[in-house]
C-alpha positions as CSV (number, residue, x, y, z in Angstrom):
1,X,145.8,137.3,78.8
2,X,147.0,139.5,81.2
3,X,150.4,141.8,81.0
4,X,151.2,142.0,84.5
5,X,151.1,138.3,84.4
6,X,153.3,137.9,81.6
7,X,155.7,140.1,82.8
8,X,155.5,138.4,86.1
9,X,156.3,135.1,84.7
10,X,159.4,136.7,82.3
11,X,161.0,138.1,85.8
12,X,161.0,135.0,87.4
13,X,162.1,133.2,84.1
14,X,159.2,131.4,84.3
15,X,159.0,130.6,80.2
16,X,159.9,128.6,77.6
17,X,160.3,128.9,73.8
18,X,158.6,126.5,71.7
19,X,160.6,125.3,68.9
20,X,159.4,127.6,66.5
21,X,160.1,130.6,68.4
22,X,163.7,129.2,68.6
23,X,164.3,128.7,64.9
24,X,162.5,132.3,64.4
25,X,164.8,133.6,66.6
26,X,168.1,132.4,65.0
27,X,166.8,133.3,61.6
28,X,165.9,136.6,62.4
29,X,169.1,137.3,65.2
30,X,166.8,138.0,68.0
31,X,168.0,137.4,71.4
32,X,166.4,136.0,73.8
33,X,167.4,139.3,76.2
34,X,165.5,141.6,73.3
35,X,162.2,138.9,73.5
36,X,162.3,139.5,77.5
37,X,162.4,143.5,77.0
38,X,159.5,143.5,74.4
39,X,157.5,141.5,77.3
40,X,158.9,143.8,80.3
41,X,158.0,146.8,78.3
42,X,155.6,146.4,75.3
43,X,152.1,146.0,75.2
44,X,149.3,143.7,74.4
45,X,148.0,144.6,70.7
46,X,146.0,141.6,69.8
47,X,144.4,138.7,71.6
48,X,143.5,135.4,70.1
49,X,140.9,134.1,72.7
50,X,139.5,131.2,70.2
51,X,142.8,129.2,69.5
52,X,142.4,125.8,69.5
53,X,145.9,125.3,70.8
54,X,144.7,128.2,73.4
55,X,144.2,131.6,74.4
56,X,147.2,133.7,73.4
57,X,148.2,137.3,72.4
58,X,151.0,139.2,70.5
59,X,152.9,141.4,72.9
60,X,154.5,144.2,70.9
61,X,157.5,147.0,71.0
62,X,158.5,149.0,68.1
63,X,160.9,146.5,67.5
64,X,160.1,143.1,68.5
65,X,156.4,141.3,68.1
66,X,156.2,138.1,70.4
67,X,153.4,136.0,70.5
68,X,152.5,134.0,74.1
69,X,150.4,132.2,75.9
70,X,150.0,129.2,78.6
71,X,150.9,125.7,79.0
72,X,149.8,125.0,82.5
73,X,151.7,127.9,84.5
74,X,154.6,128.5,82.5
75,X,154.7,131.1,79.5
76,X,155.1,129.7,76.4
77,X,156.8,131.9,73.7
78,X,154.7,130.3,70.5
79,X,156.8,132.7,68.0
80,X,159.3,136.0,67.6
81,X,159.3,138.1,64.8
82,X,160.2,141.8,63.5
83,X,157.1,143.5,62.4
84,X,157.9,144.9,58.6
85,X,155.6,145.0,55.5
86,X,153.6,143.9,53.9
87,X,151.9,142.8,56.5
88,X,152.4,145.9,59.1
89,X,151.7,148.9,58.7
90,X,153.6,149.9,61.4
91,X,155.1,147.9,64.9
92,X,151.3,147.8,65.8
93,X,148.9,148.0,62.8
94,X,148.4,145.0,60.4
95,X,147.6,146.1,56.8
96,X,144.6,143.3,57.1
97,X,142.1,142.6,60.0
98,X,142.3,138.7,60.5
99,X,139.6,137.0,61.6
100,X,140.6,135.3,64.9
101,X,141.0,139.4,66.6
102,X,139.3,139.6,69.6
């Protein structure tokens, strides 16, 4: 996963939410103009290269933590959520290593 491809796709509004992003999203009051920021301006902090449902990666700001990948050339937004404990740390360090990290 590449971040100047993701951004690429976000400006050209090249992206989609999957259905669990969208119910995340209402839950948590996250618009979709703060999801398109975090992907503008955040960074990649994790990478899941062996997903069986494909390669994908959490994007992350202070703020927001979105989790992308690919379905054929669009972006798919797989799920939004604001980092808090006990799982973070902080915006980008997990209080556990998972396994999938590559």
């Amino acid at each position: 996963m590449d971040i100047k491809i993701i951004r690429k796709k976000v400006k050209e509004e090249e992206y989609d939410l999957s259905s669990y992003a969208h119910q995340e999203r209402q839950a948590e009051q996250i618009t979709t103009e703060e999801i398109e920021k975090t992907l503008l301006k955040g960074s990649i902090i994790e990478k899941y290269s062996k997903n069986p449902r494909g390669e994908s990666c959490l994007v992350a700001s202070k703020k927001l933590h979105v989790v992308c990948g690919f379905r054929g050339k669009r972006l798919l937004i797989i799920t939004v959520y604001k980092p808090k404990s006990p799982t973070w740390i902080n915006w980008k360090t997990r209080s556990k290593e998972i396994k999938d990290r590559v």
